[in-house]
Short mmCIF file of the C-alpha atoms (twelve columns), coordinates in Angstrom:
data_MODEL
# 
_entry.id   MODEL 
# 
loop_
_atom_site.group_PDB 
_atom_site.id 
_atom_site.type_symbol 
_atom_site.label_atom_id 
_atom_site.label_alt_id 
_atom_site.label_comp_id 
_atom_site.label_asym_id 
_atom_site.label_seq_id 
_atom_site.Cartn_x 
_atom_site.Cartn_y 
_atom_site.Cartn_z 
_atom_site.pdbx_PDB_model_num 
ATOM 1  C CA . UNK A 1  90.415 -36.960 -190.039 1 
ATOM 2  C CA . UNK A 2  88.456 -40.208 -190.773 1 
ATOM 3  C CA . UNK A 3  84.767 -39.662 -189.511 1 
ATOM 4  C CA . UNK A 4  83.004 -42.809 -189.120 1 
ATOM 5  C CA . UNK A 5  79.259 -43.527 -190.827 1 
ATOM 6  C CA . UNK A 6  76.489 -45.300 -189.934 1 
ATOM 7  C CA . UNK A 7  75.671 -47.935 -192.702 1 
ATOM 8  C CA . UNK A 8  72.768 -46.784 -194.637 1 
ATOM 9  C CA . UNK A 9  69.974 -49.476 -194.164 1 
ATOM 10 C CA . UNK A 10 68.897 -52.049 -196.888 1 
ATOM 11 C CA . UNK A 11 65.578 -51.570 -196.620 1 
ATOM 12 C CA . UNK A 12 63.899 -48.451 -194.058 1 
ATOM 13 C CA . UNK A 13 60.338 -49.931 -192.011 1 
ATOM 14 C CA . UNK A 14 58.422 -46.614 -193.177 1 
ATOM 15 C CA . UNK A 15 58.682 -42.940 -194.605 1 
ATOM 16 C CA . UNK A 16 59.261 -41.850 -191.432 1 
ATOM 17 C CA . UNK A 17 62.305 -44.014 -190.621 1 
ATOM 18 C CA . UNK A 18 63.818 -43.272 -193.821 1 
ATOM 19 C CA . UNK A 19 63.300 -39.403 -193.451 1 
ATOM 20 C CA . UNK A 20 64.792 -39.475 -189.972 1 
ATOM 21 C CA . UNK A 21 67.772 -41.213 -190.805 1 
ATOM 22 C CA . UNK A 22 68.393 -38.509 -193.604 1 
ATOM 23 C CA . UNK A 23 67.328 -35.842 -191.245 1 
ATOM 24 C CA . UNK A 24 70.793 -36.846 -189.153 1 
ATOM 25 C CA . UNK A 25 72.780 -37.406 -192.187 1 
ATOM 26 C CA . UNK A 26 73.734 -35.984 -195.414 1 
ATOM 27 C CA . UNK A 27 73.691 -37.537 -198.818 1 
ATOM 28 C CA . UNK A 28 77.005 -35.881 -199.302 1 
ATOM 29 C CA . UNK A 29 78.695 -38.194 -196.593 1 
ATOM 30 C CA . UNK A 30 77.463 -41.281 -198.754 1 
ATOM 31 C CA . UNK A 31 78.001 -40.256 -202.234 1 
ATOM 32 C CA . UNK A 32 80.287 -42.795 -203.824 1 
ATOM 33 C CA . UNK A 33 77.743 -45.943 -202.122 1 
ATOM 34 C CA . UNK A 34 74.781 -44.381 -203.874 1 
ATOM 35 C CA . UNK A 35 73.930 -45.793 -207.338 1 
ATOM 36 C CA . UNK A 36 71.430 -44.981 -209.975 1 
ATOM 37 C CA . UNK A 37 68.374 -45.625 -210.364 1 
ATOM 38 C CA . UNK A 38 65.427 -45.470 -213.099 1 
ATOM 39 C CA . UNK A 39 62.418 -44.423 -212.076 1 
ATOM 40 C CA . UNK A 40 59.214 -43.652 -213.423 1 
ATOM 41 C CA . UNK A 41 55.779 -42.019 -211.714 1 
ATOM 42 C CA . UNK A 42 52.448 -42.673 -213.626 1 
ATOM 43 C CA . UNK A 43 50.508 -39.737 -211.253 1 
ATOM 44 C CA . UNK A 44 46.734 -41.245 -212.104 1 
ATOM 45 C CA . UNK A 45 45.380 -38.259 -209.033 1 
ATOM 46 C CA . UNK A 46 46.319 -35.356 -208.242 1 
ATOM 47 C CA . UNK A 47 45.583 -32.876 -204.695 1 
ATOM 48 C CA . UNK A 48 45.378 -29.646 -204.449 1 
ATOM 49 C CA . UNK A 49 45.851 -27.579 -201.532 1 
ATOM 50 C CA . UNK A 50 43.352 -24.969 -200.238 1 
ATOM 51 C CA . UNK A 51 43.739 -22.786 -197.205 1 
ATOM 52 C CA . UNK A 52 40.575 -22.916 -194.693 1 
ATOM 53 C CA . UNK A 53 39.800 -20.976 -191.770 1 
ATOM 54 C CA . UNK A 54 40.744 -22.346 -188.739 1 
ATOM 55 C CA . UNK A 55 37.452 -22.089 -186.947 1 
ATOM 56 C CA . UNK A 56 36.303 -24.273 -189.654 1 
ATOM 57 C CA . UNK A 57 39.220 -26.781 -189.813 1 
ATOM 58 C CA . UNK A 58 38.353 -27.294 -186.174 1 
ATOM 59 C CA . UNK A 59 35.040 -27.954 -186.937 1 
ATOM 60 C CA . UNK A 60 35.520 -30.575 -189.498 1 
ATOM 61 C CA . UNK A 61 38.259 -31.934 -187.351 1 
ATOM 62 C CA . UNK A 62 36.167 -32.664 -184.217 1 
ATOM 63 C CA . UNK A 63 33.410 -34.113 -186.862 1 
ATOM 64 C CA . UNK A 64 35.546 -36.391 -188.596 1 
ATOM 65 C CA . UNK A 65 37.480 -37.740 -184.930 1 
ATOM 66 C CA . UNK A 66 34.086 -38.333 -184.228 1 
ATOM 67 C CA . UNK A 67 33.469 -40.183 -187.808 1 
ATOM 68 C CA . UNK A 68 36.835 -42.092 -187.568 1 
ATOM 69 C CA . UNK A 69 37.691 -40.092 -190.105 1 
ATOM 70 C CA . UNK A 70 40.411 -38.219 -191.897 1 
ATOM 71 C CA . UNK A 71 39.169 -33.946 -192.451 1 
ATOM 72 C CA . UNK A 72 40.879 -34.696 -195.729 1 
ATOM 73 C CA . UNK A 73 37.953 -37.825 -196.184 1 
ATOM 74 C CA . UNK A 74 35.290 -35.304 -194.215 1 
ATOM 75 C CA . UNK A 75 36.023 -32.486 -196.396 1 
ATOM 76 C CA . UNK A 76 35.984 -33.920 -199.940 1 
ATOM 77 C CA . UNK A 77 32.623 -35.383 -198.877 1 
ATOM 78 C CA . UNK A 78 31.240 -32.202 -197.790 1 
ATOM 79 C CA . UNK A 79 32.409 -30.728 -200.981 1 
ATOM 80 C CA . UNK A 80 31.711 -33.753 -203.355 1 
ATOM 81 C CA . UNK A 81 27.771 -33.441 -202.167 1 
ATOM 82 C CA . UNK A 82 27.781 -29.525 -202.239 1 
ATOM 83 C CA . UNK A 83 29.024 -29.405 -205.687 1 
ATOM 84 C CA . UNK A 84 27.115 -32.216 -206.953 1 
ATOM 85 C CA . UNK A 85 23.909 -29.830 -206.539 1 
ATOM 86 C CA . UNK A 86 24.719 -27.828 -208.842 1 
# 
């Protein structure tokens, strides 16, 4: 049986477009049209992940929608100043 593909794009518009695509197909199906490639990360930050409470994620969140701002950006703040006190 000879299932057709779709083409894989040249070039995908965003993360999201890309990760949708491969969310309806598998690598496997395009094996032999993949190639190689070298690639190298120079990680300069790194982000840790901390569990909050949700009564206080809300919190931040309705602050920083309010601040046109990320809780991620609200957060650090708040901790950056906190910690800088001591």
């Amino acid at each position: 049986m000879n299932k057709r593909r779709d083409v894989i794009p040249e070039h995908f518009n965003s993360a999201e477009e890309a990760g949708e695509f491969w969310d309806m197909h598998s690598a496997d199906e395009y094996w032999t049209e993949m190639k190689e490639e070298e690639m190298e990360f120079d990680i300069q930050r790194r982000t840790f992940l901390v569990p909050v409470d949700a009564r206080i994620y809300l919190l931040a969140k309705k602050k920083a929608d309010a601040e046109h701002r990320t809780v991620e950006q609200l957060i650090s703040t708040l901790l950056n100043r906190e910690l800088a006190k001591t």
